[in-house]
N, C-alpha and C positions, 0 to 999 in steps of 0.2 A: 921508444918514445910512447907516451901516454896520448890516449883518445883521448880529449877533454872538450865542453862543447865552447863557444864563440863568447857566452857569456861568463864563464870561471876562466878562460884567459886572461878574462880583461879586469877582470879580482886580480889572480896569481901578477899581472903583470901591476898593480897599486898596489899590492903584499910587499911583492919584491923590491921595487921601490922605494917606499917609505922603508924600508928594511936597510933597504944602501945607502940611504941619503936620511938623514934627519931633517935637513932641509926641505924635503916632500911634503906639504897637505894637503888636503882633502874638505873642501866646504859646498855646498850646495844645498836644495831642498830635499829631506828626507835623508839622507844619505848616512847620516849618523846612526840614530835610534832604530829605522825603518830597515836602514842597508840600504839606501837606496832605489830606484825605478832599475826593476826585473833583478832585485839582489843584487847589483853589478860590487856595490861596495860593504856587502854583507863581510861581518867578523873583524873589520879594520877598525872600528871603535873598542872595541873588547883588547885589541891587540895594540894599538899605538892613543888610545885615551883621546879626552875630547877637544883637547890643545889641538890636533894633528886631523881629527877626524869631524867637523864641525856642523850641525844644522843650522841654516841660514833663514833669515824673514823670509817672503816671499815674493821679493824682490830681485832681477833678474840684472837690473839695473847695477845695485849696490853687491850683491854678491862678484859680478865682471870689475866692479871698483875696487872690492877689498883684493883682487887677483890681480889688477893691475900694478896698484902699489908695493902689493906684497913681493910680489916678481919685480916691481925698478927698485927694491930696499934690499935685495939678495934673496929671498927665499925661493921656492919653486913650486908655487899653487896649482893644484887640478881643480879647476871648479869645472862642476856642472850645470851647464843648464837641459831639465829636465827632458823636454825635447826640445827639437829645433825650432819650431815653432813660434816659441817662446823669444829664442834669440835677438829678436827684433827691437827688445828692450832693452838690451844690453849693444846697440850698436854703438852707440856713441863712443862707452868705454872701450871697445875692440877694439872699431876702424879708426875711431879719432885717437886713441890714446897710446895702446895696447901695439898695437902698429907701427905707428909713427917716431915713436919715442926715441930710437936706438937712434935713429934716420935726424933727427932734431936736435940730437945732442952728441952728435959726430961721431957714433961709436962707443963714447961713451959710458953710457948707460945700457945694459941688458933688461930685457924683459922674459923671461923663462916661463911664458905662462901658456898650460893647457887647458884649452878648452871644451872638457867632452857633451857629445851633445846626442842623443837618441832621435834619428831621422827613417822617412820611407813608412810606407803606405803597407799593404800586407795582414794590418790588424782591424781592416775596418774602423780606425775610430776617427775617420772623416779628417777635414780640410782644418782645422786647428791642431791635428795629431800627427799629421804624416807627412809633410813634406818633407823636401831633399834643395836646399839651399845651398849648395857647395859653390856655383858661379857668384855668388853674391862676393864671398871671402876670396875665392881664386881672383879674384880683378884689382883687391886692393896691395897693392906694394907693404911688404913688411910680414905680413899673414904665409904662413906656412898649411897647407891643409888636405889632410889626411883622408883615407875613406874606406879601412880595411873590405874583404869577402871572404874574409875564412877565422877561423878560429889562429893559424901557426902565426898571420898577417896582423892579427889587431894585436898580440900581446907584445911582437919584435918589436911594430910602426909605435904601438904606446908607451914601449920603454924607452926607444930612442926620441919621439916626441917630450917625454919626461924631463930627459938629459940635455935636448934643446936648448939653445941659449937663447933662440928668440920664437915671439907667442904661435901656437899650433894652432887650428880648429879641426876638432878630431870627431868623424863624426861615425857613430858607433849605429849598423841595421838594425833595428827592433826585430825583421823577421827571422834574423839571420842568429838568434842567441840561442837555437838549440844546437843550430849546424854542429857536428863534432870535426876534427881534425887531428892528425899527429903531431902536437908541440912535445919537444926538447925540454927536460928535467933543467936540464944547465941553462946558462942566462946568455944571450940572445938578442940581439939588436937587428933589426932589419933599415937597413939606409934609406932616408925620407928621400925621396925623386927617384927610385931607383924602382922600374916595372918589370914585372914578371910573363913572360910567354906560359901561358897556363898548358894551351894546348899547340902545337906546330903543324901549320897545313901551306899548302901551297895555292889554293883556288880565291881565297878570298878573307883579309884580313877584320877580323871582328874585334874592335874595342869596344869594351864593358864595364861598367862603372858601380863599383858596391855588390848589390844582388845580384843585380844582371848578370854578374857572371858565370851564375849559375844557371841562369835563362839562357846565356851563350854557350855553356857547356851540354844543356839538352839538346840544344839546337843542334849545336854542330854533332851531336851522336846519329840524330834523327838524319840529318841531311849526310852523314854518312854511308847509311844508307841505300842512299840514294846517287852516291859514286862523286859526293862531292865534298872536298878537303879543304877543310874550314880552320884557320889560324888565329886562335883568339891570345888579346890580350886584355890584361888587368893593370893598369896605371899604378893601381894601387893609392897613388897621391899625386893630387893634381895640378899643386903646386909647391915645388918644381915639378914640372911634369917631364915624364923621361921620354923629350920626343925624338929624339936618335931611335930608339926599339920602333916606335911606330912608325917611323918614318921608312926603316931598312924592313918593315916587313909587308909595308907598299910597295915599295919597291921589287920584292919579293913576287907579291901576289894579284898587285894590277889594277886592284879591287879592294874598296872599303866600305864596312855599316860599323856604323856607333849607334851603342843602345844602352842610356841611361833613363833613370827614372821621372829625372828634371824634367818639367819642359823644353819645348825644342827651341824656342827665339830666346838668344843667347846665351843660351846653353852651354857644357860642356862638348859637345855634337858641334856646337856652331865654333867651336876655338878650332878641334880637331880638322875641322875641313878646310877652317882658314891654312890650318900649320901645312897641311898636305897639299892645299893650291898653291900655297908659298915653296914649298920644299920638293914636292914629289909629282908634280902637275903632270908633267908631260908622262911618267908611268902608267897613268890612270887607264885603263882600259872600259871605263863605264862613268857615270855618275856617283858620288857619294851620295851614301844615304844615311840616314839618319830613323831609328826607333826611339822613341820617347814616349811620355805621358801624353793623354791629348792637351789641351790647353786650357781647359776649367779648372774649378777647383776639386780635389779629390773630395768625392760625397761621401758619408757612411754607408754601413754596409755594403751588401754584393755590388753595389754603382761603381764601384774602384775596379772593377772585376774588368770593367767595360774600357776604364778609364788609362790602365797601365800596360806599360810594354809585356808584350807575353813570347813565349815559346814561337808562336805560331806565327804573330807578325813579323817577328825576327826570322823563321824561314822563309816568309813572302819576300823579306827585303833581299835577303840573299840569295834570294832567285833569281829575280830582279836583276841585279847587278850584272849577274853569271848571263844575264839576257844581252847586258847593256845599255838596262831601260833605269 
């Protein structure tokens, strides 16, 4: 298998695509002429022409419109919105339309639309650049949503998102597009709800959300250490969320920290702890806890420094736990 980094996955996996299916396109800003925000869609106009490969106004709005449609008339749109940010202007077409649709008209009608979007802090380009909005879409009924951390993850989770029969929001790390990994020549699907045990430990169950999981695999090297055996997991997609895994490795382990990007109030952190006081309560050997962003907005520059879950608070919290505090 080829090293390839996180962002020529998520090429090769819209190459591959629009290569199987003529029904695949590609519209957003920039994305034709430019290639793209960070190249993601570099060489796919050259190769499938500007029918298939489209630059759109600048409208976030009308771009989630022309994908809405296009996906309830048979086709199977990838629009982007540039980062996530942005999203905010195309909610109406998502939650109200994009969503709803199949649910409205009894099955019916399909909507096959993905929606890739550039999320997470990391680049320093402050609080209109970096957020991490996945709770927003996880709570609406109909939205499927995705949240790769590795290169092998985003090109399986975005070909099977692709092939979808109902709308993704897929949401692709800015910091995470040099990461390399070992992906598979041959084609590849990885199952949307279906989570990954990254690392297996016995001491204390660590869910990790996007990047973090990288944050969680330092951790738990570090706190190895230290004679303490740390069980992480990666969701990978949060909804459906594959809570049988997390649930059997509370059980396992007695002990839980969640450490996403998001904010903590209402969070992805705040479902998790619901599902495990519902499911796995009386295992619990400490408090849940939860690593997140603080609760401002992320600033520019090094202020995010201050602002986002790190290595470090992620070993205070699982010490923590291992205390019972």
């Amino acid at each position: 298998m080829a090293q390839i980094n996180y962002r020529w996955a998520i090429t090769n996996a819209l190459d591959e695509e629009m290569g199987r299916d003529e029904k695949v396109f590609v519209i957003g800003e920039d994305v034709a002429e430019s290639g793209g925000s960070f190249g993601l869609t570099r060489g796919l106009l050259e190769k499938y022409g500007d029918r298939r490969v489209r630059d759109t106004p600048v409208s976030e709005e009308a771009i989630a419109g022309v994908g809405v449609g296009a996906a309830a008339a048979g086709l199977k749109p990838v629009i982007e919105i540039m980062f996530m940010d942005f999203i905010f202007l195309a909610m109406d077409q998502i939650v109200n339309h994009a969503a709803k649709m199949r649910y409205m008209y009894g099955g019916q009608v399909h909507v096959p639309l993905v929606v890739r979007t550039l999320a997470g802090g990391g680049f320093r380009t402050g609080m209109h650049h970096s957020q991490t909005l996945e709770s927003m879409f996880g709570h609406v009924p109909g939205l499927k949503v995705v949240y790769p951390s590795n290169a092998y993850d985003v090109k399986g989770l975005l070909k099977s998102a692709i092939r979808d029969p109902d709308p993704v929001i897929f949401l692709e790390h800015k910091a995470l597009m040099s990461l390399k990994s070992e992906v598979p020549d041959e084609d590849y699907v990885i199952p949307i709800g279906k989570g990954k045990v990254v690392k297996e430990g016995k001491d204390v169950t660590v869910v990790a959300l996007g990047s973090m999981v990288h944050v969680a695999m330092n951790a738990a090297q570090a706190l190895e250490e230290k004679g303490i055996d740390v069980e992480v997991i990666d969701p990978r997609t949060i909804m459906p969320l594959d809570s049988e895994m997390i649930i059997e490795s509370v059980k396992k382990t007695s002990r839980i920290v969640v450490i996403h990007e998001a904010h903590a109030p209402f969070g992805f952190g705040s479902e998790i702890a619901a599902l495990i006081s519902e499911h796995a309560l009386y295992y619990l050997d400490a408090p849940i806890k939860r690593v997140t962003s603080k609760f401002v907005p992320l600033p520019v520059g090094s202020g995010e420094d201050v602002i986002l879950p790190t290595e470090e608070k992620l070993i205070d919290a699982v010490e923590d736990v291992l205390k019972g505090e």
